[in-house]
N, C-alpha and C positions, 0 to 999 in steps of 0.2 A: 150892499148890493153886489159888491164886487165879490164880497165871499162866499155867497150864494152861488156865482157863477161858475165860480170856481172847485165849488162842492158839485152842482152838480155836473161839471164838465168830469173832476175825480173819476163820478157817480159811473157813467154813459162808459167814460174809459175802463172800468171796472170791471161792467158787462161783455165791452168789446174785445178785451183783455181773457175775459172767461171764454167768451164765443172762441176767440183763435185757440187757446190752449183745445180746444174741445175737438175744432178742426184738427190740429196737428195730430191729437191724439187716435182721431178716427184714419188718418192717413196712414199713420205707422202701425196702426193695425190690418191694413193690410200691403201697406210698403210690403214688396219683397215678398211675398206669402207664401212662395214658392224659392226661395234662398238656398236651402239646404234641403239635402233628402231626409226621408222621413226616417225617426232612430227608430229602436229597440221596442220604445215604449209606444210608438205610436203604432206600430204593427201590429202590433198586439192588442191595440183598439182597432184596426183592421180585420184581424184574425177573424173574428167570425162571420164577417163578410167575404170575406176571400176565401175560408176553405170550407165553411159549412154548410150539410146537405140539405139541409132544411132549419127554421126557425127549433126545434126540439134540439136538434145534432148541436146549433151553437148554444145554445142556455146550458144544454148539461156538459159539454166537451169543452166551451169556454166560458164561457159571463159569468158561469156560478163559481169558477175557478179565479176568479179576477177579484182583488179586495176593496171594490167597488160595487155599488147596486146596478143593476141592470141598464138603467133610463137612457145612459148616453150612448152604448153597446146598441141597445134594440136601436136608434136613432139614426147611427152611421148604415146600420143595417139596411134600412129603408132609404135611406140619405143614397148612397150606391147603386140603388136599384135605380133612380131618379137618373142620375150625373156620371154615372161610372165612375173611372177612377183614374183619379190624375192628384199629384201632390195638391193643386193649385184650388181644385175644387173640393179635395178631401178636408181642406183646411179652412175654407170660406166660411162654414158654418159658423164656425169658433170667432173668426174675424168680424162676423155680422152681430152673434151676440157678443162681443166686448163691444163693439159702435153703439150695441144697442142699449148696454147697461150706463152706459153715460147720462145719457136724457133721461131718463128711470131715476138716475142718485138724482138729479138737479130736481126732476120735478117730485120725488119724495120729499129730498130734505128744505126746499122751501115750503111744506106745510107744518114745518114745523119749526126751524130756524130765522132769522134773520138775514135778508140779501148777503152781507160780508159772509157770516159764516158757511154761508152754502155755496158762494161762489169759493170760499179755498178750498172748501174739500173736494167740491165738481172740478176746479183746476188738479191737486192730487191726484185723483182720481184718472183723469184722461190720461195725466202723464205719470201714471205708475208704470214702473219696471216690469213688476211681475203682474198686470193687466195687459201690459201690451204683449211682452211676450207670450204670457198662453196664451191670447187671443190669436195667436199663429203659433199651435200646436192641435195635432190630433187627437187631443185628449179634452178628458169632462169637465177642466180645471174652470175654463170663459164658461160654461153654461153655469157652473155651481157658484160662481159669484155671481151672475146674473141673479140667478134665484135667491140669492142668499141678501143679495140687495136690494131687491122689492121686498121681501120678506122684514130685515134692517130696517127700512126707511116704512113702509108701514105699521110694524113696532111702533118705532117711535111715535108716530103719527097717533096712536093708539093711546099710547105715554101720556100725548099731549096733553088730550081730555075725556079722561077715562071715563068718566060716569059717562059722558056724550059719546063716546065715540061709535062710529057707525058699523052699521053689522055688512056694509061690501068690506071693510078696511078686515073686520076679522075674518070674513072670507077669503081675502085676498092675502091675509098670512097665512091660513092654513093652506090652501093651493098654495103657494108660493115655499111653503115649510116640507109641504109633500115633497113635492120636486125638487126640491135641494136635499133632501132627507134622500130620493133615491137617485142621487145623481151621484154623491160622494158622502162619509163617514161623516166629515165634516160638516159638511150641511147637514145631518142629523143632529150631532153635538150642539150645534151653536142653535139650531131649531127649540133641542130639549130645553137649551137655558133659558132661552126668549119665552119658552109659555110657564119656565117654572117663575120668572121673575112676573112676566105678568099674572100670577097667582098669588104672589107675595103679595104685589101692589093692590090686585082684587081682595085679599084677606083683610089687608090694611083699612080699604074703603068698603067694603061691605059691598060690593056689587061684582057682578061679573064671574064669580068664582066658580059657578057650576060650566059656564062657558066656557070660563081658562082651561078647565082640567079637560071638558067631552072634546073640544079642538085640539088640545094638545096632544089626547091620545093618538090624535088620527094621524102623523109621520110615527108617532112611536110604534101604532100597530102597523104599518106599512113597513116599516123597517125590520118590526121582528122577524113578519113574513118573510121577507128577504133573506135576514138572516138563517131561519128556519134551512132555507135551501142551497145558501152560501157555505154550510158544515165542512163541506169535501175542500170548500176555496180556501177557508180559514185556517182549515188544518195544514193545508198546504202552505199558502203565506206566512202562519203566523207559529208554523208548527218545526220540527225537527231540519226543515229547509230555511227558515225562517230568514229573511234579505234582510230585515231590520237590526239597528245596533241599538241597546239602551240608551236612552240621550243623556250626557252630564251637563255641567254649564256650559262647557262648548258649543251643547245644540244655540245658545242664545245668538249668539256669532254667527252661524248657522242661518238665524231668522232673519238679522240684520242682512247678512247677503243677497237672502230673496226678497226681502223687503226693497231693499235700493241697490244691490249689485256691485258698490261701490262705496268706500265709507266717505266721499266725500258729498255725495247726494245724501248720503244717511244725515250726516249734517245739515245742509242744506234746506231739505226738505223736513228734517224732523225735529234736530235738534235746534236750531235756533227760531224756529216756528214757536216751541216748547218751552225753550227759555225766557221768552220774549213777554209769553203773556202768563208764567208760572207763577209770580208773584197773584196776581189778580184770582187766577183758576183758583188758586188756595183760597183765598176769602172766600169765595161763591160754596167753593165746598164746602169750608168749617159752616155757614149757614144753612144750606142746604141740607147738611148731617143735622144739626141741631134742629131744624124742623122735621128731620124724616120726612124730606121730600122725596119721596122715591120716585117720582115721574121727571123730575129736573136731571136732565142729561149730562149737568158735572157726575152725578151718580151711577147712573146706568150705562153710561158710556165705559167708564174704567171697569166696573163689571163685567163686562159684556168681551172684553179685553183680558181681563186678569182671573176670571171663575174657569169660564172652559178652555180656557190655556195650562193653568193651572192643574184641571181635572185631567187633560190629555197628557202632559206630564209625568205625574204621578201613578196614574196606568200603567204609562210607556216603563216607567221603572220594573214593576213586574212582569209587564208583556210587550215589548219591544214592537209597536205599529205606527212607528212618527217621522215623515219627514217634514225638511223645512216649508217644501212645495204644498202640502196638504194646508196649510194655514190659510192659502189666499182667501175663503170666503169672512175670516178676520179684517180684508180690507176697508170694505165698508164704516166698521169701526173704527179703525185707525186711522181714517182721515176725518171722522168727524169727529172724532175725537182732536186732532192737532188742531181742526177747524175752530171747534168752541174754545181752546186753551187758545190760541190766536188771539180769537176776536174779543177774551176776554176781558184782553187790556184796556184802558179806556184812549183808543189813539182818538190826536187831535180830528182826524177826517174818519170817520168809518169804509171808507174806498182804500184805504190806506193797505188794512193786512191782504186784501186780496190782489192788489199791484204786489205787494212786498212777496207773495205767494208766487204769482206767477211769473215773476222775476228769478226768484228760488229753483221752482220747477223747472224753468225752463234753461236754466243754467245746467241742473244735473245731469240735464240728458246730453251734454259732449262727455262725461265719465260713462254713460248708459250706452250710447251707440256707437258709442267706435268700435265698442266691443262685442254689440251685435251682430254687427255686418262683417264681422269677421268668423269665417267656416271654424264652426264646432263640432259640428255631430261630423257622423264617418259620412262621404262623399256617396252612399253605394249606389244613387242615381247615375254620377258619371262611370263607378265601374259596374254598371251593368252593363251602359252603353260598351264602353269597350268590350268587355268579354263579346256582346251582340255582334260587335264590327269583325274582332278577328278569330273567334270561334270558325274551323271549320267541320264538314263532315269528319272527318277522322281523328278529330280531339275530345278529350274528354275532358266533363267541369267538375269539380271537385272543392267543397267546401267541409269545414270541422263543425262538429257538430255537439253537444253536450246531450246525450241523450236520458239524462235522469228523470225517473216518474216528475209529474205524471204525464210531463211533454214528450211529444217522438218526433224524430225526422224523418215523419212517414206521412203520406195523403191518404185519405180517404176517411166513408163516414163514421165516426166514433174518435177520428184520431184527435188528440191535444198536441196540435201541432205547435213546434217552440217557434216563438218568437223572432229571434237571433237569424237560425234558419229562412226564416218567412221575409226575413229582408229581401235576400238573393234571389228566393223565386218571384217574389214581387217586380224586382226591378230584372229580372231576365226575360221575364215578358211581359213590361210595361206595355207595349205597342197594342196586347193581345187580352190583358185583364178581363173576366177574371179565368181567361181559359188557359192552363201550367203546361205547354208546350217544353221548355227548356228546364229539366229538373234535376241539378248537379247530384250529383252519387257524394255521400256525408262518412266520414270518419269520425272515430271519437277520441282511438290515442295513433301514436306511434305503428301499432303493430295491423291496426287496421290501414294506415295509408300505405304502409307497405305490401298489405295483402292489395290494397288497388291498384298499385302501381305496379306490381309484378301481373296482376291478372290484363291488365292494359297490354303487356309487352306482349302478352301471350294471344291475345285478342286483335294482336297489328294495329292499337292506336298508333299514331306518333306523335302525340303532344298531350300532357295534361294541366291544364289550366285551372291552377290553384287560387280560387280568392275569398277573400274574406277581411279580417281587423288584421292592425298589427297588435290586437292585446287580444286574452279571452283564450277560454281553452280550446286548444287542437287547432290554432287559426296561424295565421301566416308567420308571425315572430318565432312560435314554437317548431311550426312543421318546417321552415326551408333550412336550420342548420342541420337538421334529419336529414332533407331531403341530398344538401349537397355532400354531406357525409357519405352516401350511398354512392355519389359519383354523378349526379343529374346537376347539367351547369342551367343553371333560370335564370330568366331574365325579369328581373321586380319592376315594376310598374307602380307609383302610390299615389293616391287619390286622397290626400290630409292622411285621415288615419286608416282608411281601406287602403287596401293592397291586389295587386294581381302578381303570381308569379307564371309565367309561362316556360313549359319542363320539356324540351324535347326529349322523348323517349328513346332514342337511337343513339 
């Protein structure tokens, strides 16, 4: 009797243990949401809402130039029109869907897992690194794990009992495959895999096959579409400008940091989870192989982990499109994956690995948040404010500016306005969004800031107020040993890594 009790008091702790990880994790996704001003890249998912003239002007001048599908571009688009614009609210979105992808893992992977197993991956899960932080970013990265994890947990669901399983469930992956297919690259890839393995499994049993392939066409035709229009973005991203490097083994190292941020939550959280129940996961495999059970999740799970990792890879060797951040919609995998090699083991209590989980988890996040809450991106929030406070009528704002195709530092309709630039007009008239009262005059080397600073003296400015990075071409590290070479004493002002120099002209 006594051990009864004491299993299920385990049991109730187990759950209660799961519920708090879930709270914490829903908090710090939007703890701070508004921390730090918004970088390079999230403006650039602003970009079309902030300078274009109509719904046409941004699809061709930006969305189709971004190596991303459209779905989360047109979203923030409409999302603006709603809320204006403030970091706090530009970011909610993202913070809502990471809160909301939580409930979604727990209540998929109990239709098909075991309470222990589903409560460590749902604890995982809340308390990922790279969930919570993009869940506070302006970017597609919280929607496309969203998608990609109803998508994941319906799979499986699918897995479970194939001959049976229900026609909402394979609706509810193709919807679900669409939308992560036009959200990001990645939700296509890991889509493509899901309906090719579900064609395996149909081939295997004899049912479903003509279903696997007509569904699975449909993110594939969605995406070509896409791509179809994407030509001008791709050649730009992936062409002669190309930002990407080939990955070596190094990118592995790469994954583990966005994975956990930290190598000692990488441990924590994966490696001794892994270790723990690897003896056992091996048995269930070598059987599992031996019956060619392809619906048992020792099997599909490392698939699902090692094929379209594998295929993005080896791509990436001949066409350089991979960073470590593009993996997250792999997360859902990856904890349920650690989940079932867990719960493999045969522990004494089955409440057991999910306390042991959430003990794990919730250890790694003092190596996770210290390092959060400390200022990473450039400050340009607070130098905006400043330039706003002591700009007056007879000073001039000046920022560098990299004017290469097919971006300009220029406004109006047609223009591919850069990014970098779009910081500065953003945050100089924050107060005024999305109306560009305040629009700094841009340099590209040396001989243009001198041509502005001589055309200032000549114009009776008497101040020019230089801000921008201190890294980056034409930006403040470069331009002020220029400028005090000329004989201009500035006074710097730094904001972490933004800077303002103020130049009197006299």
């Amino acid at each position: 009797m006594k051990a009864i009790k004491r299993s299920d008091f385990l049991g109730h702790l187990a759950v209660a243990s799961t519920a708090a990880a879930v709270a914490l994790g829903v908090f710090l996704r939007f703890y701070r949401l508004d921390w730090q001003s918004l970088w390079v890249d999230e403006i650039h998912t602003l970009g079309p809402a902030l300078h274009a003239s109509s719904l046409g002007d941004a699809f061709w001048n930006y969305i189709n130039l971004a190596p991303s599908p459209p779905l989360y571009y047109l979203f923030i688009m409409a999302w603006t029109k709603v809320v204006g614009f403030s970091d706090w609210t530009l970011r909610l979105p993202s913070a809502v869907i990471g809160a909301v992808t939580i409930p979604i893992f727990w209540a998929g992977l109990s239709r098909t897992f075991d309470r222990p197993t589903t409560l460590v991956a749902v604890i995982l899960m809340a308390l990922s690194w790279p969930a919570i932080f993009y869940s506070q970013e302006l970017r597609g990265y919280a929607a496309v794990l969203l998608f990609t994890t109803w998508a994941a947990v319906t799979w499986m669901a699918i897995l479970e009992d194939f001959a049976g399983s229900r026609n909402s469930d394979w609706a509810q992956m193709t919807v679900a495959s669409l939308l992560a297919s036009m959200t990001h690259p990645f939700g296509f890839i890991l889509s493509a895999f899901q309906f090719l393995y579900l064609f395996v499994v149909a081939n295997s049993k004899r049912t479903h096959r003509v279903r696997s392939i007509v569904l699975g066409a449909v993110p594939v035709a969605a995406y070509a579409a896409w791509l179809s229009v994407n030509l001008v973005g791709i050649d730009w991203v992936l062409g002669k400008q190309n930002m990407y490097e080939r990955p070596g083994l190094g990118f592995l190292v790469d994954v583990g940091a966005f994975l956990f941020h930290h190598p000692i939550p990488a441990v924590l959280s994966a490696v001794i989870p892994l270790a723990l129940g690897a003896v056992a996961y091996a048995r269930r495999l070598r059987v599992a192989i031996g019956l060619c059970h392809l619906s048992d999740p020792v099997i599909y799970l490392p698939f699902m982990l090692a094929a379209p990792f594998a295929f993005a890879f080896l791509v990436a060797q001949v066409q350089p499109f991979l960073y470590s951040r593009y993996l997250i919609p792999f997360l859902p995998f990856i904890f349920a994956f650690i989940a079932v090699v867990l719960s493999a083991r045969p522990w004494r209590d089955r409440a057991t690995p999910v306390l042991l989980a959430f003990a794990l988890a919730t250890t790694s996040l003092f190596w996770i948040l210290r390092d959060y809450y400390e200022v990473d991106k450039e400050q340009v929030r607070e130098l905006g404010r400043y330039v706003r406070t002591v700009v007056g009528p007879n000073d001039a704002i000046v920022t560098g500016c990299e004017t290469k195709a097919p971006f300009e530092c220029a406004l109006g309709p047609g223009r591919r306005t850069d990014a970098d630039w779009s910081k500065y007009l953003y945050y100089l008239n924050y107060e005024s969004l999305p109306s560009l009262t305040m629009i700094p005059d841009v340099f590209h080397d040396q001989t243009e800031l001198d041509t502005l600073f001589d055309l200032y003296r000549r114009d009776g400015k008497e101040r020019v107020i230089l801000m921008g990075s201190r890294r980056g071409f034409g930006y403040i590290e470069d331009a002020l040993p220029h400028i005090k070479a000329r004989g201009y004493a500035c006074e710097v002002k730094q904001f972490h890594s933004a800077a303002v120099a103020l130049c009197p002209l006299s």
